[in-house]
Structure formats: C-alpha cells, structure tokens
C-alpha positions in Angstrom: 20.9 48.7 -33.0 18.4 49.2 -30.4 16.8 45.9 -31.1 20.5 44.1 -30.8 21.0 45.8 -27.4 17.7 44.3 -26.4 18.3 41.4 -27.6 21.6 41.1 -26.0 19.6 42.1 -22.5 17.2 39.6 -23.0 20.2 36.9 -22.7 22.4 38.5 -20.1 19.0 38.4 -17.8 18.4 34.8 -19.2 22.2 33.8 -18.1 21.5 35.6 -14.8 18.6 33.5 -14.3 20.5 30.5 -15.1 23.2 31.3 -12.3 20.7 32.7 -9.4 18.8 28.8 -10.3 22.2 27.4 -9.8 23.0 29.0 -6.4 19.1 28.1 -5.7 20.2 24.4 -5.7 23.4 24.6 -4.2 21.8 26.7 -1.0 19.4 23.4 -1.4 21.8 20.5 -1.4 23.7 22.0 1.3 20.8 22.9 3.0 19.9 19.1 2.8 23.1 18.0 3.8 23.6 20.2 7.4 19.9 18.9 8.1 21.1 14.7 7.6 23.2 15.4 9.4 21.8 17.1 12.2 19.5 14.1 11.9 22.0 11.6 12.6 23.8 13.2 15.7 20.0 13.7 17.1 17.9 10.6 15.9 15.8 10.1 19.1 14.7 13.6 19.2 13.8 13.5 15.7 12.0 10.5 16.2 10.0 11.9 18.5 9.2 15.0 17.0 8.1 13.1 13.7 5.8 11.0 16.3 4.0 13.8 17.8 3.4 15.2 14.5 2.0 11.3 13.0 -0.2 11.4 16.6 -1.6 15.1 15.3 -2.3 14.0 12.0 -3.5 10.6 12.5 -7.3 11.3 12.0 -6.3 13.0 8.9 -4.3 10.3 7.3 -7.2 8.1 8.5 -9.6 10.4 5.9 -6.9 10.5 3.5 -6.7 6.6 3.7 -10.5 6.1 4.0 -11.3 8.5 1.0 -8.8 6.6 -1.2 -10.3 3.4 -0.2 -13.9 5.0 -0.4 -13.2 7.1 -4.0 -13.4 3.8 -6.7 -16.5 2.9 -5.2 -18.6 6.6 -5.6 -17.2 7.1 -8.8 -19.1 3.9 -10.0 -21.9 5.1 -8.8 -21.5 8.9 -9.4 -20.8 8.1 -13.2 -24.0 5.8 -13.4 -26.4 8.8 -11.8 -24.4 11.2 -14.2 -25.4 9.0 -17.0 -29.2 9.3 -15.8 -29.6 12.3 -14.2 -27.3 14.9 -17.0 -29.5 14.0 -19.9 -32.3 15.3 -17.9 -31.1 18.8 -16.2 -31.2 21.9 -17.4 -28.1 22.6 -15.4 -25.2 20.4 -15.8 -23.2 21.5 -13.0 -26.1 21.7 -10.4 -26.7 18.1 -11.5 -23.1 16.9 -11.0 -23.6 18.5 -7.6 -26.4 16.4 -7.0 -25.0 13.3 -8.3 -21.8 13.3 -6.3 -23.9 14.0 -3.0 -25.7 11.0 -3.3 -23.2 8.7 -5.0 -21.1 10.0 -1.2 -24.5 8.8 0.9 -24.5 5.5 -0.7 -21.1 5.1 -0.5 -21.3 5.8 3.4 -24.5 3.5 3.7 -22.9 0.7 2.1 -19.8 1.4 4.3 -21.7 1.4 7.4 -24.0 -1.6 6.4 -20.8 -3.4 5.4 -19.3 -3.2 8.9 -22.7 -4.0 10.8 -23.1 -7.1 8.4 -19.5 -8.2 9.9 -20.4 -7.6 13.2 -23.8 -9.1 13.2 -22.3 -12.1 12.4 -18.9 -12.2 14.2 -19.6 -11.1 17.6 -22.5 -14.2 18.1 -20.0 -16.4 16.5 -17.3 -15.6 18.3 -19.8 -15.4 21.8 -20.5 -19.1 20.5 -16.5 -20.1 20.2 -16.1 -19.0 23.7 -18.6 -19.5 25.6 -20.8 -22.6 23.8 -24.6 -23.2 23.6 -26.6 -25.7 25.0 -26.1 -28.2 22.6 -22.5 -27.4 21.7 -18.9 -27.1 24.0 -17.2 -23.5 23.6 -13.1 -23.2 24.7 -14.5 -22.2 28.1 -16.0 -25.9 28.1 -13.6 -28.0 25.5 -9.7 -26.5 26.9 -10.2 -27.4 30.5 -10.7 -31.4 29.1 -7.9 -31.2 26.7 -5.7 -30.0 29.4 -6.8 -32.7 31.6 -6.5 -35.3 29.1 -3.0 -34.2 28.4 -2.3 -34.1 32.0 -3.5 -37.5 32.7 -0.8 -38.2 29.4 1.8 -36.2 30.8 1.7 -38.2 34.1 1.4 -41.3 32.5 5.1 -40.7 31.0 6.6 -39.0 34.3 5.6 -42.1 36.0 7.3 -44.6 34.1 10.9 -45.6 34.2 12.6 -45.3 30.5 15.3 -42.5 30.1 12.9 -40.4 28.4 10.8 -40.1 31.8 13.4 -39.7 33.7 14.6 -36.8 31.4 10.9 -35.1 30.9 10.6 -35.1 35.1 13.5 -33.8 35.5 13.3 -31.4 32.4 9.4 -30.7 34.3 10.4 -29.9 37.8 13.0 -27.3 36.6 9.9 -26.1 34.5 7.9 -25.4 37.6 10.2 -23.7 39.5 11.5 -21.3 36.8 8.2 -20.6 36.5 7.2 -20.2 40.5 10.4 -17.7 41.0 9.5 -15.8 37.7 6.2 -15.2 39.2 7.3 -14.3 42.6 10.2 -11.8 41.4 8.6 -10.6 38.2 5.0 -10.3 38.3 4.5 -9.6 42.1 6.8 -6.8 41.9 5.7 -4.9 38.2 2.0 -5.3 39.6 1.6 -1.2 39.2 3.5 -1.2 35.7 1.3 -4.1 34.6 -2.3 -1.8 35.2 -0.1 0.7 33.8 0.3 -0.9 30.6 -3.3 -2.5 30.6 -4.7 1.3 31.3 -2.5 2.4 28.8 -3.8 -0.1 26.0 -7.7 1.1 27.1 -6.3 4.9 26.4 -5.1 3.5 23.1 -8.3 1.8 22.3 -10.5 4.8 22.8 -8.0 6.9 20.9 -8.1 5.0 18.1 -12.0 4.9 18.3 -11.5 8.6 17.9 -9.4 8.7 15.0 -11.6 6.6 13.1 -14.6 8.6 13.9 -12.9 11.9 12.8 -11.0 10.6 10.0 -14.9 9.5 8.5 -15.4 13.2 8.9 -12.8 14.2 6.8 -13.1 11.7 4.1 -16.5 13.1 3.6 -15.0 16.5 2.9 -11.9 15.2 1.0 -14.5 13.0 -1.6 -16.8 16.2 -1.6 -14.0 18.4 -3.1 -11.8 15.6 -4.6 -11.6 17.4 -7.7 -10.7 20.6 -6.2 -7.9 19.1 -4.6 -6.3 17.9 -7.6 -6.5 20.9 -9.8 -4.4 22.5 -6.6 -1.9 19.7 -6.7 -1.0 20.1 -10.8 -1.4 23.9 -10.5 1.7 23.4 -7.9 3.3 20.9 -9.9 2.6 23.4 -13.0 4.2 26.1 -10.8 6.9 24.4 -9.8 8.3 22.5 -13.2 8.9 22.9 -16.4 6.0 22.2 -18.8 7.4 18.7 -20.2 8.8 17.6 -16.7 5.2 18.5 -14.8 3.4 16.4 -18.1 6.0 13.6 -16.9 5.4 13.9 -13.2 1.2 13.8 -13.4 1.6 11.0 -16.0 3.4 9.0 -13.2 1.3 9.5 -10.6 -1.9 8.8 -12.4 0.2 5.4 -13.3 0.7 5.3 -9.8 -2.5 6.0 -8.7 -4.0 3.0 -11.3 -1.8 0.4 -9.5 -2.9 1.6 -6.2 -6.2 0.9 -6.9 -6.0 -1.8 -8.9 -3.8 -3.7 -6.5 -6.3 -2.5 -3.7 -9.8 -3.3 -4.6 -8.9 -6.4 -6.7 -7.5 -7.8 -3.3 -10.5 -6.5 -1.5 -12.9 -8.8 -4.2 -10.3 -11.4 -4.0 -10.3 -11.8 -0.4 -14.6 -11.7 0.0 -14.4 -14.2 -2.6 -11.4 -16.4 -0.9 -14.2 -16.2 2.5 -17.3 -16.8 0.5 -15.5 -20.3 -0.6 -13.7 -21.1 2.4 -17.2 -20.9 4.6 -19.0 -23.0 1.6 -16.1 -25.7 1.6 -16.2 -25.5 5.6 -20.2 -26.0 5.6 -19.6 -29.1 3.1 -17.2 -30.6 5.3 -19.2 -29.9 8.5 -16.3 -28.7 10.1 -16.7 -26.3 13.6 -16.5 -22.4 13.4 -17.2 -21.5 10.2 -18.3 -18.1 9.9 -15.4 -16.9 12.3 -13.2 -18.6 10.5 -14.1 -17.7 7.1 -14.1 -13.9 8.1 -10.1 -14.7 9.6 -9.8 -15.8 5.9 -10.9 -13.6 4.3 -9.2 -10.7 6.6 -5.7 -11.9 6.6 -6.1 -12.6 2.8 -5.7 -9.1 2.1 -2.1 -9.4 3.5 0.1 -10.4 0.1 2.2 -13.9 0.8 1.9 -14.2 4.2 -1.9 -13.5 4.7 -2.9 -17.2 4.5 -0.4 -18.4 7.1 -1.6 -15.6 9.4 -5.2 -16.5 9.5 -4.4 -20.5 8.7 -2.4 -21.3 11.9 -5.0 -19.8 14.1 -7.9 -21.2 12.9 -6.5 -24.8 12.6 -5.8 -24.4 16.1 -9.2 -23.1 16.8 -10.5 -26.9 15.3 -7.7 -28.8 16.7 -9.2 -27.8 19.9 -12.4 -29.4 18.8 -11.5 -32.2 16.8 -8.0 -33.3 15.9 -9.1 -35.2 12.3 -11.1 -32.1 11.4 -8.1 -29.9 11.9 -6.1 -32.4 9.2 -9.1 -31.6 6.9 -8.9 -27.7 6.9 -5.4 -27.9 6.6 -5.6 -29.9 3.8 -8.3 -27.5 2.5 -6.7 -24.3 3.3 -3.7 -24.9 1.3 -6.1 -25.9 -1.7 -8.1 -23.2 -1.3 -4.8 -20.8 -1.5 -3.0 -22.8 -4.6 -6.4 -22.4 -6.5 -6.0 -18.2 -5.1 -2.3 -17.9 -5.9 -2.5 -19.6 -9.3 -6.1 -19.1 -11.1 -7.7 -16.2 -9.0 -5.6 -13.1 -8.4 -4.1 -13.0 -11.8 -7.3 -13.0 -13.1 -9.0 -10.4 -11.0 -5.8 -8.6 -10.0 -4.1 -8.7 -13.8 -0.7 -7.2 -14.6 -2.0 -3.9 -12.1 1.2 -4.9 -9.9 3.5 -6.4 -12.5 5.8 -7.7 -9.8 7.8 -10.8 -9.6 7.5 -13.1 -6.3 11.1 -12.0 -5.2 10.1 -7.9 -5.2 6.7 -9.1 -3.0 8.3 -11.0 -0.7 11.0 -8.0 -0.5 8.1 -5.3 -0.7 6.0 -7.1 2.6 9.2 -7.8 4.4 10.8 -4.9 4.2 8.2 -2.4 4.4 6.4 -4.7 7.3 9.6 -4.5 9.0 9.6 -0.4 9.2 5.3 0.2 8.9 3.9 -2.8 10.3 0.8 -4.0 9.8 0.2 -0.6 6.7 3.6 -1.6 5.4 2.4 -5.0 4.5 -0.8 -4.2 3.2 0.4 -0.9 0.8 4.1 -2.3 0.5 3.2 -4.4 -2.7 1.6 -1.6 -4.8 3.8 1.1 -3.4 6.9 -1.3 -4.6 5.2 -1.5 -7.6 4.9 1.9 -8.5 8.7 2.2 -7.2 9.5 -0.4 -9.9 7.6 1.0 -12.4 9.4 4.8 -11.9 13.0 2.9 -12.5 12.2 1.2 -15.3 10.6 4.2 -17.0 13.8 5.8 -16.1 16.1 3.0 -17.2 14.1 2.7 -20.2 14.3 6.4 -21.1 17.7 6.7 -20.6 18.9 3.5 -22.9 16.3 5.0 -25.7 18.2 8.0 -25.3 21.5 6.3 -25.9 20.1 4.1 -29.1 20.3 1.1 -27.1 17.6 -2.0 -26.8 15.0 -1.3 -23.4 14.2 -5.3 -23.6 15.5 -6.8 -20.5 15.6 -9.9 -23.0 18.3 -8.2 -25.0 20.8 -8.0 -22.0 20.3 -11.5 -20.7 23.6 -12.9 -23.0 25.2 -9.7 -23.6 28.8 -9.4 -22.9 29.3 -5.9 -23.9 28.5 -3.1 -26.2 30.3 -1.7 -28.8 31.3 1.9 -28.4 31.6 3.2 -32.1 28.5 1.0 -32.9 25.8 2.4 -34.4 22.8 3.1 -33.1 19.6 2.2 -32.7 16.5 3.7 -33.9 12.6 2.8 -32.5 14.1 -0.8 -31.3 10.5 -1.9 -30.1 9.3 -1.5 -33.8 11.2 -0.9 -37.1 15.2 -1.3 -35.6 16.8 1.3 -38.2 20.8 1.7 -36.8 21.7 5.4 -37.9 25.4 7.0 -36.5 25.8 8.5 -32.9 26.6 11.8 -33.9 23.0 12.1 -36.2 21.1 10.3 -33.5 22.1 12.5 -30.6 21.3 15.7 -32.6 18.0 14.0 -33.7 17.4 13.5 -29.8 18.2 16.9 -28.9 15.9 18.1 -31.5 12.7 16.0 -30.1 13.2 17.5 -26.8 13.2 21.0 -27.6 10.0 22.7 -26.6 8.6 24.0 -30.1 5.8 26.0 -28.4 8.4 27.7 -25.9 10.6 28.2 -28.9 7.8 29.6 -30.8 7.4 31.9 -27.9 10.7 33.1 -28.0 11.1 33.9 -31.4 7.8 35.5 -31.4 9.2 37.5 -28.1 12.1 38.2 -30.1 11.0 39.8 -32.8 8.3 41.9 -30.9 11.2 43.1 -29.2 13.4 43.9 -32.5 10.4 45.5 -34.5 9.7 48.0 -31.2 13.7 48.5 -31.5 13.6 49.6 -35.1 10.3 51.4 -34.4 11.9 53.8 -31.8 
C-alpha cells in the first residue's frame, strides 16, 4: 500500500511539474510579447541602446571573428605537431599544451607575415599609381591630359552650330551655375560641419585601429581555451534541454559550424587563386597596374555574386585612364577569368559546403547586405545556408513523421495526397506502405527515451520494494 501511495506521489509531483513548466512558458511568451511591443512604440531608443552595447563589444566580436577565421588554420597545424610530438612525451596532456602553444605562434606569424606581404607590395604600387616614376605617368601626371584632351573635345562641340551644340551649351552653362551657387550656399556655409565630419572619420579610423589591436588580444585567449569554451556551451545546452533535443541542437550547430568554414576558407583559397591568375594573365598582356589590381581582385572576390563587379569597374577605370584599348582587354579578361571561377573553380574547391541555389545567394547578399553591410555580404551566404539547411531538416523530419516522401522531386507534379492512404515506411530506401494508425504508434515508440524509461522503472521499483520493506 505504501509503495502505491508513493507511487501515486511520484505522479502528482510529475503532473505538478508539468503545470509549473507550463506557467514557465506562458510568463515567457507574454513576457516576449509586452517587450515587442515596448520595442515598437520606442524603436530609436532601442536602437541606440543596442548601438552602445555593439560599440562596447566591438573588440570582442572582432576576437570572436578573428579566432573563427584563425581556428581551421592551427588546428592543421596543431594536429600535425600532435602527431609528432605525442608519440614522444611521457605526458600527453603537457604535450597537447605544448602543441597548441605553438601551433597559436605560427598561426599569429603567418597572420602577421600575411598582412606585411600585402602591404609591402600595395602601398609602393599604389605610391606608383598615384604619383608615377621617372619612366612612367601616375594619375597625378595622366588625369590632368585626359581632362584637357576632353576639354579641347568638349569645346570643339560647343562651338559648332548643329542642334546638338546648341543643346550641350545650353545644357553646360546651366551646369556651371548650379554648380557655382551650390558652392557658394552649401559648401561655404557647412565649412565647420565639413572638419566636423572629416575629424569625425580620423576618430573613427583610430578607433577601429583599436579594435583590431584588442580584438587580436582576445583571439589569442579565445584559441587558447577554445576547448574550454565549448564544453561550457553543451553543458548549458545539456542543462537547459532534454537529452534528445540537446543531441539535436549540437548536431546542428556542428553542421552549422562545417558550412561556416567550409564556405569561408574555400572562398579565402579561391580568391588568392582568382589574384594569383588575374596578375599572371595581366603580366601576359602587359597591361598597367598589376599588382594593385590583382590584390582588388582578389579582395572583392571574397564578396559572393557581386564581388567581381566591385573590384572590375574600378580597376577598368584605373586602365582606361592609361590606355583606352587596354581597358577593352581586361574587360574582356575579367569576365573570362570570373566564368572560368563561377563554373569550374568554386564548385570544386568550395563543393556542396553551401548547397545553395543562385536565387537564395543573390537573396542571402542582398538582403543581409542591405541590414549588415559590408559583414552581411560576406557571412550572408553561409549563414543562409545554415538557415536552409535547419528548415529542411525540419520539413524533412516532420513529413518522415507523417509517412510521407522528403524528396522535393516527389512534390514537383503532385496534386494532392490521399488522407486514408497508407503510409510510408523508410521512403529513401526500401518504400514499405504500412496503415496510419500502426505507423504513428511505431513513431511514438522510436521516440521514447529507453534509457530515461529504464530509469524510471528502475526508480519505480526502488521505490515499491522500500514500500513493502517498511
């Protein structure tokens, strides 16, 4: 009897559970809802509060960012020195110490060297553009003779007397003084907000200096105790979630976290390699401004879809300047060089890590460079990946669960489904149809937790044999 009244306890306290969870969520939702709203009725101040707390945390999104990028490239080399160095020591974990110190100074070196490299050879370059050598004309030297020559052109057609000049001096003169009262009214009298805003832009510069600089401080500490890091996030997730649901959530973001870098450093080689071609092609064709423009290349490529127009347009005005025919020819080669990129090179380095149509990249770089900017662009193709990949899993998961076909192929000349149909058992391999009623209780049975159950059986009847006991 004892046992029973336990047992009965045991369920009351499970049902009370149950309800305090459910007035957990509510308190939750309507929690959610009084603060949306709140965030409607004051959007500016919310704004503003969420930038202060972006400017506060900017050096350490900068680490966050930087270790990510950093983290593929000192595990290759921390799991070649763990290969050497842990056959040898007598203590493994002093050695994996060891390793992952220096695998973080190489790492760092290469970084560093990587960004001297890249300055070594674009500031004297771009010194060159500008300003010219002895034996060669920078834009200092080159723009003032194109404007002239074009100003010797332009007066040529003012001067004559077909409609069109008449029209172009007229459409010329109204130019000029549109342009002579914008200056007097405008510019003369937002002189002081003009120094403001270059001042301003200085500040900015030096700030962002020092974010840089302090976010490379914490990356170093973030890689150092990566590990650490994410046995804290699954304990929480472990914490917080059931045991299937937390297997679930981990699962997806180490999915996640593939495409991420996939998608990241197979642009990264992509885009050297886009440069290393571009300044060979530009060296065979002798054309002006190679190194500069090769690193614009290579640069922009990173952006997905509209990375070549970005550094294209600029650097075929940077040759234009120079010569018009050899501007022809890098267009020409550009959109070569991009085909042979689009079609042949990124699938092959890149693979199936996005697994995006054209249509969700344009979508993922216009709308995520329309609300991030320059970021949004960069991470809006992976992070739409991983977005696409959760909603499949979901849709996916969802029609298993309901005995119907996952295959988007299935669905394409479907005009509807049969409600006392059978279902459909393991539809991507043997496609046995069984009846609803059998399939939903064979469903319910594979997600039961056996080990929980296990538990509470076991709890159960510890609980019954100390009843009969006393």
């Amino acid at each position: 009897m004892e046992g029973d009244k336990l047992i009965r306890e045991r369920r009351t306290n499970g049902q009370g559970k149950k309800f305090a969870s459910i007035g957990v969520i509510a308190f939750l939702v309507i929690a959610a809802a009084v603060l949306l709203v709140f965030i409607c009725l004051r959007f500016d101040e919310f704004s503003n509060f969420l930038s202060t707390i972006f400017g506060a945390m900017s050096p350490v999104i900068v680490g966050i960012v930087l270790a990510y990028l950093l983290n593929p490239f000192m595990s290759f080399f921390e799991n070649g020195l763990s290969r050497v160095l842990c056959k040898h020591a007598r203590k493994i974990t002093r050695a994996k110490k060891i390793c992952r110190v220096i695998s973080l100074v190489l790492t760092m070196v290469i970084l560093i060297l990587c960004f001297s490299v890249v300055l070594y050879l674009l500031v004297p370059e771009l010194t060159k553009t500008v300003m010219g050598t002895d034996n060669e004309d920078g834009l200092v030297d080159i723009l003032p003779k194109q404007s002239e020559n074009l100003k010797e052109w332009f007066s040529g057609v003012l001067n004559g007397d077909s409609k069109f000049s008449l029209w172009l001096r007229d459409a010329f003169e109204k130019g000029t003084t549109y342009i002579e009262d914008f200056i007097n009214d405008k510019v003369f009298n937002y002189t002081s907000d003009i120094v403001g805003y270059v001042a301003s832009g200085v500040w900015s510069v030096f700030g962002i200096v020092y974010d840089i600089i302090i976010g490379i401080v914490f990356s170093v500490y973030i890689l150092l105790a990566k590990d650490t890091f994410g046995a804290h996030a699954k304990k929480i997730v472990y914490s917080l979630f059931k045991r299937r649901r937390a297997n679930v959530i981990i699962r997806v973001a180490r999915q996640c976290h593939f495409k991420f870098t996939g998608a990241i450093t197979g642009k990264i080689v992509d885009s050297i390699i886009i440069g290393v071609l571009c300044f060979i092609g530009m060296f065979i064709m002798d054309l002006p401004y190679r190194v500069l423009i090769s690193v614009i290349v290579a640069v922009t490529n990173v952006i997905p879809f509209f990375g070549p127009y970005i550094g294209g347009i600029p650097s075929a005005f940077l040759i234009l300047c120079f010569d018009p025919l050899k501007a022809l020819y890098f267009v020409i080669f550009i959109i070569i060089l991009q085909q042979f990129d689009c079609n042949l090179l990124t699938p092959h380095i890149v693979g199936d890590s996005i697994g995006l149509s054209p249509f969700w990249v344009l979508f993922a770089c216009v709308v995520f460079g329309a609300l991030f900017g320059l970021p949004g662009m960069l991470l809006g193709v992976p992070g739409m990946a991983c977005i696409y990949m959760i909603i499949k899993e979901i849709v996916e998961y969802r029609l298993k669960r309901k005995g119907l076909h996952p295959e988007t192929g299935y669905y394409y000349n479907l005009d509807s489904v049969d409600e006392h149909e059978m279902v459909v058992i393991d539809p991507n391999e043997d496609p046995v149809k069984i009846f609803k009623d059998e399939y939903e209780e064979r469903i319910r049975k594979e997600n039961e937790l056996p080990g929980e159950d296990a538990e509470a059986e076991n709890g159960d009847e510890e609980n019954t044999d100390k009843g009969n006991e006393k």
